[in-house]
C-alpha positions as CSV (number, residue, x, y, z in Angstrom):
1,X,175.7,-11.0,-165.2
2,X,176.3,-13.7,-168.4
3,X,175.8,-17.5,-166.5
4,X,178.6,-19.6,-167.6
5,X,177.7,-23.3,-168.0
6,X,179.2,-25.4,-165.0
7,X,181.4,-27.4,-167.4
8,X,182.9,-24.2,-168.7
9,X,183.0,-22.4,-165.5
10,X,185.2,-25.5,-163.7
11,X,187.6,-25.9,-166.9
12,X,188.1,-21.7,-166.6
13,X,189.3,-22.2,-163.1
14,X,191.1,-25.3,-163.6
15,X,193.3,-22.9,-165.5
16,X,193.5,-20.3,-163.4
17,X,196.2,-18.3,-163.8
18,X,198.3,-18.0,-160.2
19,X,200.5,-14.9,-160.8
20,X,200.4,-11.8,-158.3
21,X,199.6,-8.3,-158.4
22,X,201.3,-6.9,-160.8
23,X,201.7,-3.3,-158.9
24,X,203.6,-4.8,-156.3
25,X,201.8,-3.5,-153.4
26,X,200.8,-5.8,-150.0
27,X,197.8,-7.4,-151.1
28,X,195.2,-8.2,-148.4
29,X,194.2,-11.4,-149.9
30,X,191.0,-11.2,-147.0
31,X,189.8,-7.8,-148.2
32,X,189.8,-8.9,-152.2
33,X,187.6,-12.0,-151.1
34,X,185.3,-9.9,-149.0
35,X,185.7,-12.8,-146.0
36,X,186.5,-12.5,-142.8
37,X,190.1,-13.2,-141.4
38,X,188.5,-16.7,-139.5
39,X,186.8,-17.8,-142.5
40,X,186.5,-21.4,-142.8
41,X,187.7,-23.5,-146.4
42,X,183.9,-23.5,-147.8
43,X,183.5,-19.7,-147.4
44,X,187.0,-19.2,-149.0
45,X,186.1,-21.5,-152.2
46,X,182.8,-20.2,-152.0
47,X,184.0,-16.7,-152.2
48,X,186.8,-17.4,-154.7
49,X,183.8,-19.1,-156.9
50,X,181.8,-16.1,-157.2
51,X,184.8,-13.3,-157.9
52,X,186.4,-16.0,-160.4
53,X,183.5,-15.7,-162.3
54,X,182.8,-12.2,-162.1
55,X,186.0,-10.9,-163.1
56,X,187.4,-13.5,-165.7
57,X,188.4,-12.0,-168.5
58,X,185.8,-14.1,-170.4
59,X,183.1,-12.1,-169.0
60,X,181.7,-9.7,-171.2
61,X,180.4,-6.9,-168.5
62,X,182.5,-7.6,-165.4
63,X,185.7,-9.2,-166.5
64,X,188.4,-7.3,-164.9
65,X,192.1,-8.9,-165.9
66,X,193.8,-6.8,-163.0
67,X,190.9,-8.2,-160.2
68,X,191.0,-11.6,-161.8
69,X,194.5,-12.4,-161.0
70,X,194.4,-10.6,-157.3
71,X,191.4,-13.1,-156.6
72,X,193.3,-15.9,-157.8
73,X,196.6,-14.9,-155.8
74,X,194.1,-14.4,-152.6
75,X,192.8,-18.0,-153.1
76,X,196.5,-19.5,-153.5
77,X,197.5,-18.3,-150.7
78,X,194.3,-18.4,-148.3
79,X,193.5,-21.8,-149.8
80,X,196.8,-23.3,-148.7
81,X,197.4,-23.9,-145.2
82,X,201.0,-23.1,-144.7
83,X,200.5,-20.1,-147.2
84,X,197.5,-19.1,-145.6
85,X,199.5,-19.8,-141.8
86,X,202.4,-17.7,-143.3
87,X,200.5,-14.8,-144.2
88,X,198.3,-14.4,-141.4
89,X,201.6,-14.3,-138.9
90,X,203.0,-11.5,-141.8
91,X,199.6,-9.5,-141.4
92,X,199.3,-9.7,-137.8
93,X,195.8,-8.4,-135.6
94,X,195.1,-5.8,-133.6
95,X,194.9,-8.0,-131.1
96,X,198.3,-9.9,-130.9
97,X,200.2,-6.1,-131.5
98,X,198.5,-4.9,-128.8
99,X,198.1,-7.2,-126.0
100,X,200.1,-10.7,-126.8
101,X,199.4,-13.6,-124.7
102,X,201.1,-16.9,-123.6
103,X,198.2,-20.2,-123.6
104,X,199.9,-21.3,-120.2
105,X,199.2,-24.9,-119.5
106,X,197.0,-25.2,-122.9
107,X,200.7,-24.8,-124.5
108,X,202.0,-27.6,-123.0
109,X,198.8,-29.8,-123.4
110,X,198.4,-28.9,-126.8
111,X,202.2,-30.6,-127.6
112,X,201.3,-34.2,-127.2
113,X,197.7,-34.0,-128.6
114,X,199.7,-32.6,-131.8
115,X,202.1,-35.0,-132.2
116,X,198.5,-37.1,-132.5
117,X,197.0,-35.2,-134.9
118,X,199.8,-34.9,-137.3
119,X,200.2,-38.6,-136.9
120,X,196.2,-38.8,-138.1
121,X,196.8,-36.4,-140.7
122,X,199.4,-38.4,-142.4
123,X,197.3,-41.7,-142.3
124,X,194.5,-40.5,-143.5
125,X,196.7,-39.1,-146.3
126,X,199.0,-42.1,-146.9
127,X,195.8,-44.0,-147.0
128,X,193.8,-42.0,-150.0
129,X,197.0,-41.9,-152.2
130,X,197.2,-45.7,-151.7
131,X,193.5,-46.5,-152.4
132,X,192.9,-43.7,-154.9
133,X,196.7,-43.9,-156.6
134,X,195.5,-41.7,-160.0
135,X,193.4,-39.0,-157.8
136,X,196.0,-39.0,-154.0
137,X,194.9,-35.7,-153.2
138,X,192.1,-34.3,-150.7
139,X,190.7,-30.4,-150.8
140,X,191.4,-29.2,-147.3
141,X,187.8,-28.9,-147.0
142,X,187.8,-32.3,-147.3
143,X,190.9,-33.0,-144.7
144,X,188.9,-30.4,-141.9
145,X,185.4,-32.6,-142.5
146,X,187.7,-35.6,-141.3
147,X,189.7,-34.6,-138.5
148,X,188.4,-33.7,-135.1
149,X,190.1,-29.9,-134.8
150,X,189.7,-26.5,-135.6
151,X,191.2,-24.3,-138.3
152,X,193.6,-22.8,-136.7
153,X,194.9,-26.3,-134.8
154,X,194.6,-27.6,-138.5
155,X,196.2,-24.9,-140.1
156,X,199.4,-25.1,-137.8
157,X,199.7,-28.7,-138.1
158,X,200.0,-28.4,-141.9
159,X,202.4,-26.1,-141.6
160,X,204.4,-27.7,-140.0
161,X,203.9,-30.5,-142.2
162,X,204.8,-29.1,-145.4
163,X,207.9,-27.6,-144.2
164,X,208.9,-31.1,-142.8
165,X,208.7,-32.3,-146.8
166,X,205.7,-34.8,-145.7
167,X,203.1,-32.8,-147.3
168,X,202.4,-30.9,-150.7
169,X,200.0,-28.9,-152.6
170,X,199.0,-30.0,-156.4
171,X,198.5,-27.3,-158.7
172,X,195.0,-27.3,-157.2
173,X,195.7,-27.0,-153.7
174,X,194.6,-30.6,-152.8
175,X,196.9,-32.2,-150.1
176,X,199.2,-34.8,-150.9
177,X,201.4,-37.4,-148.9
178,X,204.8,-37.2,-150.2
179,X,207.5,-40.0,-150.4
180,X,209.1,-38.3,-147.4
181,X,206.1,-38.5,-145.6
182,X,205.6,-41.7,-146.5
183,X,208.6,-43.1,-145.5
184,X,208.5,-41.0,-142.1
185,X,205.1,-42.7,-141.1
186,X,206.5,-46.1,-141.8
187,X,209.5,-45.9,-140.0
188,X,207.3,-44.0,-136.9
189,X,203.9,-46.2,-137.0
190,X,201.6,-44.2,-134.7
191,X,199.2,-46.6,-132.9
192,X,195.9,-46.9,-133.6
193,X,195.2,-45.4,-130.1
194,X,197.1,-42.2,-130.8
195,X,195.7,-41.4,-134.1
196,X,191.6,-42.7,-134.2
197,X,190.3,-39.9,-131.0
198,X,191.6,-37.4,-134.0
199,X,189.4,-39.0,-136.8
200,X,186.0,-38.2,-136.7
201,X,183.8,-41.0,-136.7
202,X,181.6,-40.1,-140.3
203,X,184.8,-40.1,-142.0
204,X,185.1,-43.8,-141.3
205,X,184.0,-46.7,-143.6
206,X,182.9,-48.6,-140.6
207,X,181.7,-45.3,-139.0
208,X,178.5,-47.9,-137.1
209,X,181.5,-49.5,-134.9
210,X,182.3,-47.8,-131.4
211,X,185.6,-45.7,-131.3
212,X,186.8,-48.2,-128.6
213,X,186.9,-51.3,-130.5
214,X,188.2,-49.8,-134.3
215,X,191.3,-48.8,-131.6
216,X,191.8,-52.5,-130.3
217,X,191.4,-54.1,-133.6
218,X,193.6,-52.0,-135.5
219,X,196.3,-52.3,-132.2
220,X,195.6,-56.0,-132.0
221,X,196.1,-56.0,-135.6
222,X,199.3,-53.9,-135.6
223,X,200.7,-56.3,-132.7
224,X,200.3,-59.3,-134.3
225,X,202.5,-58.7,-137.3
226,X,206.1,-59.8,-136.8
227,X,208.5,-57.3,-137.2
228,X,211.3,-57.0,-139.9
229,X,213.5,-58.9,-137.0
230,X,211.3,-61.9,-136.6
231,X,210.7,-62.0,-140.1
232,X,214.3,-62.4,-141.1
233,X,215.0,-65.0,-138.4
């Protein structure tokens, strides 16, 4: 198969067309990447990478026009979280068909440590669109590196998320912050204490400095400022 040179390659799929099938049919967008249904983001780009290439029209022996675009649809939705949350409840397992099951006290565990979560989510957003203004978004690759969860955890979070208004795709499927969710994290300011245990320690600048004490300085720090009250009195 022709190499393309990387340059050329990354401009090609920074154009990707995003249209579906065309025959209308269900589309397993697992089965056209050739991944398995608990992939993780790097095998999905990884995957995405490879068929992009193969079947872009540009290719002289493999392009395949028809294959090119059920790749890209499989990548827009897999590479999306809520998409990718959406479709996987649409699709269903053997598993959950046959034999569903209630998570018991995890359930009710898994509510608070959410809320958390979310709350880290936002910040670390909120904080790359503010510091990097004319690039704001993160790959989700990127976002699962940061946070101390799994996919699925991750996945649901988003989801919920995006249907909130507080977070959005770009035409890359980079998260973004939006004003919403901007505007929602000011007016709910989650400690420093709810959010850090979420934040893995490598994706910190001071990532040398114990958990413990990044938690009291930033809660000493939050404390400290006088509120909108004090302020206008």
């Amino acid at each position: 198969m022709p190499e393309f040179p990387d340059e050329a390659f990354h401009w090609i799929l920074a154009l990707k067309p995003m249209s579906a099938p065309t025959n209308g049919k269900f589309q397993d967008h697992y089965d056209v990447l050739g991944i398995d249904p608990k992939a993780d983001s790097d095998t999905i780009q990884h995957a995405y990478s490879e068929l992009a290439q193969k079947f872009h029209p540009a290719n002289p022996t493999t392009g395949d026009q028809e294959a090119f675009e059920a790749v890209n649809m499989a990548y827009e939705v897999l590479s999306d979280p809520a998409q990718r949350y959406a479709f996987d409840n649409l699709k269903g397992t053997d598993e959950d068909l046959d034999s569903p099951k209630f998570s018991g006290v995890q359930f009710f565990n898994s509510l608070g440590r959410e809320a958390g979560l979310r709350g880290a989510l936002l910040c670390i957003l909120y904080d790359r669109r503010r510091s990097k203004p004319l690039k704001p978004g993160l790959a989700v690759r990127d976002v699962e590196a940061m946070l101390e969860t799994g996919a699925d955890e991750l996945f649901f979070v988003l989801w919920y998320a995006k249907q909130r208004g507080w977070v959005a795709s770009d035409d890359k499927s980079n998260l973004l912050i939006t004003v919403q969710g901007m505007d929602y994290l000011e007016s709910n300011r989650p400690s420093a204490a709810l959010v850090m245990p979420h934040i893995k320690p490598s994706a910190l600048e001071d990532h040398e400095a114990p958990a413990n004490v990044l938690v009291a300085a930033l809660d000493a720090a939050r404390t400290s400022r006088p509120s909108r009250n004090e302020k206008a009195s």
